[in-house]
C-alpha positions in Angstrom: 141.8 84.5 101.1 144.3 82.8 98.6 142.4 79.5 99.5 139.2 81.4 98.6 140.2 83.7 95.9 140.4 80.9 92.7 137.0 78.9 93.5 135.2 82.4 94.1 135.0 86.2 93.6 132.5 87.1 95.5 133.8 89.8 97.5 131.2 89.2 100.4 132.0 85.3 100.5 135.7 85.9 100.4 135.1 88.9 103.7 133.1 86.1 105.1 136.1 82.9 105.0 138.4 85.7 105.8 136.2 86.6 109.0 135.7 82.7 109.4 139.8 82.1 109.7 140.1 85.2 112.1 138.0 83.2 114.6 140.6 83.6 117.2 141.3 86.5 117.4 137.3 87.7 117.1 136.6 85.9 120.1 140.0 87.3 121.8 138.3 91.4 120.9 134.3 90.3 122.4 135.8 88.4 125.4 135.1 90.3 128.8 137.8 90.3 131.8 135.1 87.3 133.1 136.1 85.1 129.5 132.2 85.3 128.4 131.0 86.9 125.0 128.0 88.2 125.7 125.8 88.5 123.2 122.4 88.8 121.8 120.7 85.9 119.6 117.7 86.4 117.2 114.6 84.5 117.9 114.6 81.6 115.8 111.2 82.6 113.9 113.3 85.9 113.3 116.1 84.1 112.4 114.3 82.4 109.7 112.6 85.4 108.6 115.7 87.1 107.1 117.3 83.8 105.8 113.5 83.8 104.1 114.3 87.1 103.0 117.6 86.5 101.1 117.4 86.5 97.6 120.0 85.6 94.9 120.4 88.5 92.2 122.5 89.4 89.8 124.8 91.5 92.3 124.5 88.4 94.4 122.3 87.6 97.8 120.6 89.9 99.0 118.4 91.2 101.6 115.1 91.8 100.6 112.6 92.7 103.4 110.0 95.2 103.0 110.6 98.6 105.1 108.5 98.4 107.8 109.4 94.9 108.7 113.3 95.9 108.2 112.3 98.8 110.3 111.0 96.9 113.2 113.8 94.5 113.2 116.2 97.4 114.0 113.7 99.1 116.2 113.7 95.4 118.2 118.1 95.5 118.0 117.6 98.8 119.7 115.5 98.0 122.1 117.2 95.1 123.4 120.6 96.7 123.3 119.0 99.6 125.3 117.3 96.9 127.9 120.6 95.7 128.4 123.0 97.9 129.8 125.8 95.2 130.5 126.0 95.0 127.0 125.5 98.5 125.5 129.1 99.5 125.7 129.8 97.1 122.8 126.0 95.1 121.2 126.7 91.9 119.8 124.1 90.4 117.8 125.0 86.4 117.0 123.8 85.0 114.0 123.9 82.4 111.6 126.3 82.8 108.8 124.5 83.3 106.0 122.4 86.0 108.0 125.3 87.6 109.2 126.5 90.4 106.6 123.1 91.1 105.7 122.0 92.2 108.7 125.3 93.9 109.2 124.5 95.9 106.1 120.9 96.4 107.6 121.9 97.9 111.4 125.1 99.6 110.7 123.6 102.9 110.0 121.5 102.6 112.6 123.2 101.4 115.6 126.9 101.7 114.6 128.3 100.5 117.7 126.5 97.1 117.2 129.0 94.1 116.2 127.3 91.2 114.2 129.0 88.2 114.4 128.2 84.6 113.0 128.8 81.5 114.8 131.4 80.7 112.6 133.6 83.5 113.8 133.9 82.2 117.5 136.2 79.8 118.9 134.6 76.5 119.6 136.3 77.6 123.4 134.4 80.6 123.6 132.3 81.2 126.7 128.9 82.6 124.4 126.4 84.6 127.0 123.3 85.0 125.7 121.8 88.2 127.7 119.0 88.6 125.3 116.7 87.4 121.9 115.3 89.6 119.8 111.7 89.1 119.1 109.3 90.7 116.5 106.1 91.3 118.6 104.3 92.3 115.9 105.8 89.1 113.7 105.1 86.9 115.9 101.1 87.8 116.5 100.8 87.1 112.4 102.6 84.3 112.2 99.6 82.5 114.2 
């Protein structure tokens, strides 16, 4: 953080370099007696639908998607952490960075046992298991 601190106070980029730097020991909590994070990845279209949905404000970036789509994304979380029982003891949704805190912010009320973790906070040794993606039905019929 004291590298960070003097070029930015941004409280959610200085949580994020901090997160970034604590890579090791990340990994070290959502590594399984087998060595595999397993996790679940967004589809990429979904993926790019909230980085499309960040918006820079005067309180900084933020999320802005409109409720029902916001609502569907959790909906689909749910889902797939429920379809996946190997992982419902502890969800981890992988994501890119910049994603990463914002859909934190968006799914911790609703599924508060769900870790969201960016690329960036995983060891370059880690053993990433992808068990499931999260899709949008709905999304993906109207993006034609």
């Amino acid at each position: 953080m004291a590298d960070e601190a003097p070029k930015n106070k941004d409280v959610d980029v200085l949580t994020e370099s901090v997160r970034r730097h604590l890579a090791r020991a990340i990994t070290s909590k959502y590594t399984t007696e087998q060595g595999q994070v397993p996790v679940m990845t967004l589809h990429p279209r979904v993926e790019e639908l909230v980085a499309n949905s960040l918006l820079q404000t005067d309180q900084g970036v933020q999320l802005v998607m409109d409720p029902g789509t916001a609502s569907s994304l959790i909906s689909e979380i749910a889902n797939a952490v429920e379809g996946h029982p190997e992982v419902a003891a502890q969800p981890i949704l992988l994501t890119s960075p910049t994603s990463r805190r914002h859909l934190y912010k968006l799914t911790s009320r609703f599924i508060p046992q769900l870790a969201v973790l960016s690329h960036n906070e995983l060891t370059a040794e880690a053993r990433v298991q992808s068990i499931a993606t999260v899709e949008m039905r709905a999304e993906m019929n109207h993006a034609g």
